[in-house]
TORMAR-776889 format. One line per field, with one value per residue (C-alpha): residue in three letters; residue number from 0; x, y, z; chain. Coordinates in Angstrom, 2 decimals, always signed. Layout:
N
residu [ALA/...]
num [NUM/...]
px [X/...]
py [Y/...]
pz [Z/...]
chaine [A/...]
% end
This chain:
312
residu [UNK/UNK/UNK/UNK/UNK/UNK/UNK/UNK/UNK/UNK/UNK/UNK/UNK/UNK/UNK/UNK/UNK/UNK/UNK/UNK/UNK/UNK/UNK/UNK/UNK/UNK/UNK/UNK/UNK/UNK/UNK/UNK/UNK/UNK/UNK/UNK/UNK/UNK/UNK/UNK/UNK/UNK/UNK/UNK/UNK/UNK/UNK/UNK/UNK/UNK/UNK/UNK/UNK/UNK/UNK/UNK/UNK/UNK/UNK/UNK/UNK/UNK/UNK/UNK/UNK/UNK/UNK/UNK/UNK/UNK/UNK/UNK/UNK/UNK/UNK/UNK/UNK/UNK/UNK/UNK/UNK/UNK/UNK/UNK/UNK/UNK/UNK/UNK/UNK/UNK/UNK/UNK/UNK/UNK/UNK/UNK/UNK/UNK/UNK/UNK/UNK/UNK/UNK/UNK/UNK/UNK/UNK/UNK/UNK/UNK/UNK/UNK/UNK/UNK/UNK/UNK/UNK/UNK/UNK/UNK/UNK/UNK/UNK/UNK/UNK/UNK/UNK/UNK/UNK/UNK/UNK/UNK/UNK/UNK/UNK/UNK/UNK/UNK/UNK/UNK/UNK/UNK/UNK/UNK/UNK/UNK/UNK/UNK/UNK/UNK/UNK/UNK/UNK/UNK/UNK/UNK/UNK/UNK/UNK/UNK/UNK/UNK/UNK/UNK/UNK/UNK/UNK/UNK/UNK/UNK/UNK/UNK/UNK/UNK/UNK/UNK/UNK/UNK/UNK/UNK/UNK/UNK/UNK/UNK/UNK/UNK/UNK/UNK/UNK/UNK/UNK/UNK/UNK/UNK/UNK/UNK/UNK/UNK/UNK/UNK/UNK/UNK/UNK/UNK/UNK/UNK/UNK/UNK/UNK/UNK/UNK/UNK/UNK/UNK/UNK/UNK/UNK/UNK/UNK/UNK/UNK/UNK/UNK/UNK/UNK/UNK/UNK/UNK/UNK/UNK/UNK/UNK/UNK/UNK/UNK/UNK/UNK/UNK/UNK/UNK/UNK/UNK/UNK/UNK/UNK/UNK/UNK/UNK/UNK/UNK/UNK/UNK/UNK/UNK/UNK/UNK/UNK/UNK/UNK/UNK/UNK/UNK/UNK/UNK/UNK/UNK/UNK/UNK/UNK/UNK/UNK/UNK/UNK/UNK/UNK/UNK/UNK/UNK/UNK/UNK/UNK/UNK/UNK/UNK/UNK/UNK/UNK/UNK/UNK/UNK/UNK/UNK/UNK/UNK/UNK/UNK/UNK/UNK/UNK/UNK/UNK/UNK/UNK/UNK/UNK/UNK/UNK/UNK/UNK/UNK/UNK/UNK]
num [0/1/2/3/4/5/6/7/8/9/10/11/12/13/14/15/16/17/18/19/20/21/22/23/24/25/26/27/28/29/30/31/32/33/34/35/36/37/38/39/40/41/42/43/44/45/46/47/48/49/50/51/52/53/54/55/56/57/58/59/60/61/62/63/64/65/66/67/68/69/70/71/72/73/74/75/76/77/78/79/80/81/82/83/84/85/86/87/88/89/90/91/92/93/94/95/96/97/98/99/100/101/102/103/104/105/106/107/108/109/110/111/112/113/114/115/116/117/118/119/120/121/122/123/124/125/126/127/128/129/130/131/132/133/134/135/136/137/138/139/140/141/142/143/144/145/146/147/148/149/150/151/152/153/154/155/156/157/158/159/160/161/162/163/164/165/166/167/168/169/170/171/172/173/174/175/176/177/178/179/180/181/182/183/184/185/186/187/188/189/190/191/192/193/194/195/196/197/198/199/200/201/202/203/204/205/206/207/208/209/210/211/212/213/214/215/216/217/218/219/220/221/222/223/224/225/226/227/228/229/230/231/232/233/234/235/236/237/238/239/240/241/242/243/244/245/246/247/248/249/250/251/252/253/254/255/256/257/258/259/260/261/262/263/264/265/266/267/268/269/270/271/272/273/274/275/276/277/278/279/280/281/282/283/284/285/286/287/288/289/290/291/292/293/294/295/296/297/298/299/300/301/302/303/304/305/306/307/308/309/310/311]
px [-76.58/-77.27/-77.83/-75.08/-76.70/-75.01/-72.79/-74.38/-73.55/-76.21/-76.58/-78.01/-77.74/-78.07/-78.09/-79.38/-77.94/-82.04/-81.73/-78.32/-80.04/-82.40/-78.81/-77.43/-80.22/-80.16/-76.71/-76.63/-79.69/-78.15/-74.92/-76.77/-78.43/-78.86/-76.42/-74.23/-73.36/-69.93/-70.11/-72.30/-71.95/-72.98/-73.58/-73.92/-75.07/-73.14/-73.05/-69.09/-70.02/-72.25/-69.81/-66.92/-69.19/-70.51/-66.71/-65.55/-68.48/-68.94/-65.22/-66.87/-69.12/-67.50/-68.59/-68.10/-69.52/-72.03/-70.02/-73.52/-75.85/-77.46/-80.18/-81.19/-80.85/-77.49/-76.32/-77.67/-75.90/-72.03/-73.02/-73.57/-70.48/-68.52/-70.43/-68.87/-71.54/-73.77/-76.75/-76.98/-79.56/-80.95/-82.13/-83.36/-81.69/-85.36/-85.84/-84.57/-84.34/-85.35/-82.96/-83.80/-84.07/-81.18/-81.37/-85.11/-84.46/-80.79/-82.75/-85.36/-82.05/-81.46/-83.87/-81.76/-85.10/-85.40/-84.06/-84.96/-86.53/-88.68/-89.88/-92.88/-92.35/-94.09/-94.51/-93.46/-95.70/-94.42/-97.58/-100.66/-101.38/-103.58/-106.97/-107.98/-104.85/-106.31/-104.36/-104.26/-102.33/-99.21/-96.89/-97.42/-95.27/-92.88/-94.82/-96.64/-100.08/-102.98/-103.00/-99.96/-99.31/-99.66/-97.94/-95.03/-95.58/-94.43/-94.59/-93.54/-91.35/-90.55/-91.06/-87.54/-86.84/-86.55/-84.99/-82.60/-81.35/-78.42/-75.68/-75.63/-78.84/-77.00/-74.15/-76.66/-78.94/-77.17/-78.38/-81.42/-82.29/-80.68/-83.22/-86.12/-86.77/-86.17/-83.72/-83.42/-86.62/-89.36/-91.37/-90.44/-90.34/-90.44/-86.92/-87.48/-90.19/-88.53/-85.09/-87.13/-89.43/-86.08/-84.43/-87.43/-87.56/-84.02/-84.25/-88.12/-87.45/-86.87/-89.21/-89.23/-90.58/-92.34/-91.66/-93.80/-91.36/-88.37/-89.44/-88.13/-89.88/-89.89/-89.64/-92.20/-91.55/-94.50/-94.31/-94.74/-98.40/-99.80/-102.61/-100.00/-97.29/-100.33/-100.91/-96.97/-96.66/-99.51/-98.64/-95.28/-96.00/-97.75/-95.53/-92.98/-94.67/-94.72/-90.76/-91.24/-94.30/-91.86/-88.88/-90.61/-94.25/-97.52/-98.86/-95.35/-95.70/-98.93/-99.68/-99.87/-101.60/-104.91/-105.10/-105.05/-107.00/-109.93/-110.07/-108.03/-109.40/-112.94/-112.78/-111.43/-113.94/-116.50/-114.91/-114.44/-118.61/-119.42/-117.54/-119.48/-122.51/-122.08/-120.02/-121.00/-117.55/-117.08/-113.43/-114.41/-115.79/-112.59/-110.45/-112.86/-112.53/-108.69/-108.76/-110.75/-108.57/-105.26/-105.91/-107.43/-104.06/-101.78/-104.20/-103.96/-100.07/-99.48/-101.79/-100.46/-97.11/-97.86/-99.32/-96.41/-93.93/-96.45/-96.18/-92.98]
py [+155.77/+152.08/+149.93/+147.39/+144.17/+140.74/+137.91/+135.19/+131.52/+129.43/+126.34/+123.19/+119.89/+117.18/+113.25/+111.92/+111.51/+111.87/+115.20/+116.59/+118.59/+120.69/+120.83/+122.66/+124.96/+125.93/+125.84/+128.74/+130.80/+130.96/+132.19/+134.93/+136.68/+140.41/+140.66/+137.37/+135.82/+135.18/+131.96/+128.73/+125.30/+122.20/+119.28/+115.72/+113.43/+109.88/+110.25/+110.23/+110.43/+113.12/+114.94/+114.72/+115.97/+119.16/+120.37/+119.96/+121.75/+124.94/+125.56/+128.74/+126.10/+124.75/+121.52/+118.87/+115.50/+115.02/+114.17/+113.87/+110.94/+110.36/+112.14/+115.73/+116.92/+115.95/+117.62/+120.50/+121.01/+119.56/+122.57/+125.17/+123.74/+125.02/+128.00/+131.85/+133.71/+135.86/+134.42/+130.70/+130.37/+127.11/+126.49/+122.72/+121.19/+121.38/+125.19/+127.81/+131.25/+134.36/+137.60/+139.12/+136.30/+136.57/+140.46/+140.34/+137.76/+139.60/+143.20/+142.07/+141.06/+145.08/+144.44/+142.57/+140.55/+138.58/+135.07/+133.43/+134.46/+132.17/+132.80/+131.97/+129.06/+128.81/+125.19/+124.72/+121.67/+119.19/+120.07/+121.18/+121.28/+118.31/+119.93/+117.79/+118.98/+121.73/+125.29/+124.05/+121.18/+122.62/+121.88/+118.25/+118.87/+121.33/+124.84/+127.51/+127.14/+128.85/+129.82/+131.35/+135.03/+137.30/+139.84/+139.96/+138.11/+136.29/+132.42/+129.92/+128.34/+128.86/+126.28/+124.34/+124.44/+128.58/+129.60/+131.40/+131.60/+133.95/+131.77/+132.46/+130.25/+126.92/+128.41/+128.16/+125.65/+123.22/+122.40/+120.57/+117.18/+114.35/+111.80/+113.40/+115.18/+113.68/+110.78/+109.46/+109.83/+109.03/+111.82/+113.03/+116.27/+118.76/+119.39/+122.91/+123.24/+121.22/+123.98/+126.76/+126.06/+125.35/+128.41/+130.34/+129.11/+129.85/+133.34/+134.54/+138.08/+137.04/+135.79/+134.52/+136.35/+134.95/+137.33/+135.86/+138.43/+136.45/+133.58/+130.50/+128.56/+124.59/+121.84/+119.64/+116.22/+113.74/+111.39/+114.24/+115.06/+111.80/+110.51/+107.51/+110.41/+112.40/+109.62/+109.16/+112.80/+113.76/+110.16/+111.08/+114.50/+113.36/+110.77/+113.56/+115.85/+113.33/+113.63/+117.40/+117.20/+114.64/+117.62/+120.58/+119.89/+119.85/+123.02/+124.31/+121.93/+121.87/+125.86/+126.92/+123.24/+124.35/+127.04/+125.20/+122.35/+124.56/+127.60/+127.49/+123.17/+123.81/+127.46/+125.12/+122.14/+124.88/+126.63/+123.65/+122.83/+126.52/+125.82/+122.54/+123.89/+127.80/+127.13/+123.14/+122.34/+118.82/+118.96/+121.31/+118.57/+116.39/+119.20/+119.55/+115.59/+115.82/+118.02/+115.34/+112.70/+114.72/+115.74/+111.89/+110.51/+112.99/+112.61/+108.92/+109.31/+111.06/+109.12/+106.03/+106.95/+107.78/+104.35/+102.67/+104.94/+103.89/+100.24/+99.83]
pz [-11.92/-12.87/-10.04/-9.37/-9.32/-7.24/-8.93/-9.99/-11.06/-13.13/-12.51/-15.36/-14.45/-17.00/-16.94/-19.94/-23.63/-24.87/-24.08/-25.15/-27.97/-25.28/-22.70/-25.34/-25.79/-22.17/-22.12/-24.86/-23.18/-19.91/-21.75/-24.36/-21.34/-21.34/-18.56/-18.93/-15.82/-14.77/-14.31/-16.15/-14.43/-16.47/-13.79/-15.21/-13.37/-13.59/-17.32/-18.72/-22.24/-21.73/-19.13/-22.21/-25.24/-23.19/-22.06/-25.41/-27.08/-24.24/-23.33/-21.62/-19.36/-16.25/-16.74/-14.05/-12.63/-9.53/-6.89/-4.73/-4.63/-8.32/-8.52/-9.54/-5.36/-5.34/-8.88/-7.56/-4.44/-6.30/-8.17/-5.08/-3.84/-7.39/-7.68/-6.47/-7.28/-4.81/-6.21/-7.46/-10.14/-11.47/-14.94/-16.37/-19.18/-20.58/-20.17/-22.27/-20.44/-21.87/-22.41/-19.54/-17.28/-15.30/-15.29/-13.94/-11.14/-10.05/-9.80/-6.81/-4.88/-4.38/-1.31/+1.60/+2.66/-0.92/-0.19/-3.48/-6.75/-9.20/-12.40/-14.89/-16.96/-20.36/-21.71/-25.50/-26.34/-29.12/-30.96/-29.30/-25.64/-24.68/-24.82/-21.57/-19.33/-16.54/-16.60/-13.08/-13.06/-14.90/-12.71/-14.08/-16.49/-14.67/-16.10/-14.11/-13.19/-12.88/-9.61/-8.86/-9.19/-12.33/-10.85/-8.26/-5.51/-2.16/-2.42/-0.62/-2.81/-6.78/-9.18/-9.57/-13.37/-13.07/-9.36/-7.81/-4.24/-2.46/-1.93/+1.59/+2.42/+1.55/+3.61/+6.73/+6.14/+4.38/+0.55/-1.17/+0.88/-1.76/-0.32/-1.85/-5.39/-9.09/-9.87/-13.32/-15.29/-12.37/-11.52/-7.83/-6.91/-4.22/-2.97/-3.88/-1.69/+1.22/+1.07/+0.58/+4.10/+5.85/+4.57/+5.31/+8.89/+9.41/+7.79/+9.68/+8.16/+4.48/+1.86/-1.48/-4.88/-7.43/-10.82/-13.73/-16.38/-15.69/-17.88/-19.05/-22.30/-20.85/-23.57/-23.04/-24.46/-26.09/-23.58/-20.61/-22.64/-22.00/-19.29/-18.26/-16.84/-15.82/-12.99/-12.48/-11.70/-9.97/-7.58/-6.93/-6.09/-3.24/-2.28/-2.48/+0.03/+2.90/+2.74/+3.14/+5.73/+8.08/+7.56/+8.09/+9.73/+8.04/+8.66/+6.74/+4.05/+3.24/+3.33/-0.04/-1.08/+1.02/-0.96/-4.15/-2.98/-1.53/-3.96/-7.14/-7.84/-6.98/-9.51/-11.95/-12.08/-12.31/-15.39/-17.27/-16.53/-17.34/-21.08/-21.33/-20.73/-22.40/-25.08/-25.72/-25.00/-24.57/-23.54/-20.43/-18.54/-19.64/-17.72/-14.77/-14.36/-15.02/-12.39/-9.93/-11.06/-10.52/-6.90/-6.18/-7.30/-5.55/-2.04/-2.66/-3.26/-0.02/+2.34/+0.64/+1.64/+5.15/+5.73/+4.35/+6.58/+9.51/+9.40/+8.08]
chaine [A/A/A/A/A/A/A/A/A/A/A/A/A/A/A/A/A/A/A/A/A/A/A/A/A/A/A/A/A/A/A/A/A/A/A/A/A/A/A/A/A/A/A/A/A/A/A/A/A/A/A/A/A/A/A/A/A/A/A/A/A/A/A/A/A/A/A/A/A/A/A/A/A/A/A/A/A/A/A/A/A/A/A/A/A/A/A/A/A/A/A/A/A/A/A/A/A/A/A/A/A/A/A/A/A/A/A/A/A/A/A/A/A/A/A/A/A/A/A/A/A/A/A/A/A/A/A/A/A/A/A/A/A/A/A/A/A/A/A/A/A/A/A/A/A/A/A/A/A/A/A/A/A/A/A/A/A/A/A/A/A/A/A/A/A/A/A/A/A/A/A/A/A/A/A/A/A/A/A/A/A/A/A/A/A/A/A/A/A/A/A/A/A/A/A/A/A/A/A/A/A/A/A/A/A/A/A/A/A/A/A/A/A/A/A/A/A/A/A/A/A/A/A/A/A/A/A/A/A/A/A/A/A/A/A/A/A/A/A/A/A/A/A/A/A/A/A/A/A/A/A/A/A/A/A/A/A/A/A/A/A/A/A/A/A/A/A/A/A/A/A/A/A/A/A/A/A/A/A/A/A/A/A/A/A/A/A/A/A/A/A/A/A/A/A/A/A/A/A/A/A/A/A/A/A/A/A/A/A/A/A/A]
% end
């Protein structure tokens, strides 16, 4: 007997005419899914023009305006408010999901403790990846990271381009804080990981999955491969994670960063010496200091903030 698996409504929200080409493609991915959801909400954020071409091009897309404060936080949560599936699932206007990406995240729901699913996210680089870019610092531009699982696993909070949540969670806790996380094209973050603690502390019984199957390829654009957005990033990450610290506490918000910072960093800079020195590879130190540089600017992010929230 085939196992009956929840509703679900996917969620893409969109803001920027640059990137109409790539909203398409996501667009049609989360539509061609193995199992097709019932429901596909396009949310544009203060963009008319953009809003007009994307009804009239996916009649099957419910396609409506962020009603929220600009930013990607408060698309997000004019979506929830639209959606009627079980499950709300989120997809970036970047990302294009695989087949089975909806199927794979929907069948872990069978279990009444799953709260959230996340999936791997595979980076499709405009031409090569930039040989002196750490596996580790991935999430720079928005991909997994080595790190995380390879198998399925609890986390503390899936990676924001490929989620999904049970609709019930924003019922209770309210939806993604619109004060922090990405507005326009700067580089904040972290509103994932803010909802995800809160929902977590609300539900003490649940967790979160991580399944690395239910993948999503993420478009990764020139300018994203650079050192310049390198230092944007990895800065407003940790600007970003005072927001959450304040919300939630540090020892919440900082739990799964200790374990980066003092095993998965410190494996890395050794790697890339160990290919500079065994296999004469020059660009193994560039990735072991890439990966000195990238924590120095996120610490210096975060501490920087707290001063600022100190004395102002």
């Amino acid at each position: 007997m085939e196992r009956v698996l929840p509703s679900a409504s996917v969620i893409v929200c969109a803001y920027s005419d640059d990137r109409t080409r790539q909203l398409c493609a996501a667009l049609d991915s989360a539509s061609d899914q193995v199992r097709p959801p019932p429901e596909v909400i396009a949310v544009i954020d203060h963009n008319s023009d953009l809003q007009s071409f994307i009804a009239a091009a996916f009649p099957h897309v419910k396609t409506i305006a962020n009603t929220g404060r600009r930013g990607l936080s408060g698309a997000r949560n004019t979506g929830v408010h639209q959606a009627t599936g079980e499950v709300i699932a989120f997809l970036d206007d970047d990302a294009i999901a695989e087949p089975q990406w909806l199927s794979r995240m929907l069948s872990h729901y069978a279990d009444p403790a799953v709260m959230g699913v996340g999936g791997g996210v595979v980076p499709i680089w405009p031409e090569q990846r930039p040989r002196w870019l750490p596996e580790e610092f991935n999430w720079v531009v928005g991909c997994s990271y080595k790190g995380q699982p390879e198998q399925v696993s609890q986390v503390r909070n899936p990676i924001g381009c490929n989620m999904s949540f049970r609709r019930i969670l924003f019922d209770r806790v309210g939806g993604f804080r619109e004060d922090i996380g990405r507005q326009g094209s700067d580089a904040s973050g972290c509103e994932e990981t803010e909802f995800s603690i809160r929902a977590r502390q609300a539900f003490p019984q649940s967790f979160i999955l991580y399944d690395p199957t239910a993948k999503v390829r993420h478009q990764v654009t020139p300018e994203r491969t650079k050192w310049a957005y390198f230092r944007k990033r990895c800065l407003a990450e940790g600007r970003s994670k005072t927001l959450v610290v304040e919300n939630v506490g540090a020892h919440a918000g900082l739990a799964a960063e200790r374990r980066y910072v003092t095993r998965v960093l410190p494996a890395g800079i050794l790697r890339g010496l160990r290919e500079l020195v065994l296999k004469f590879d020059p660009w193994g130190l560039a990735r072991a200091g890439g990966i000195v540089a990238g924590l120095g600017y996120t610490a210096y992010g975060y501490f920087g903030a707290k001063l600022r929230s100190r004395w102002s």
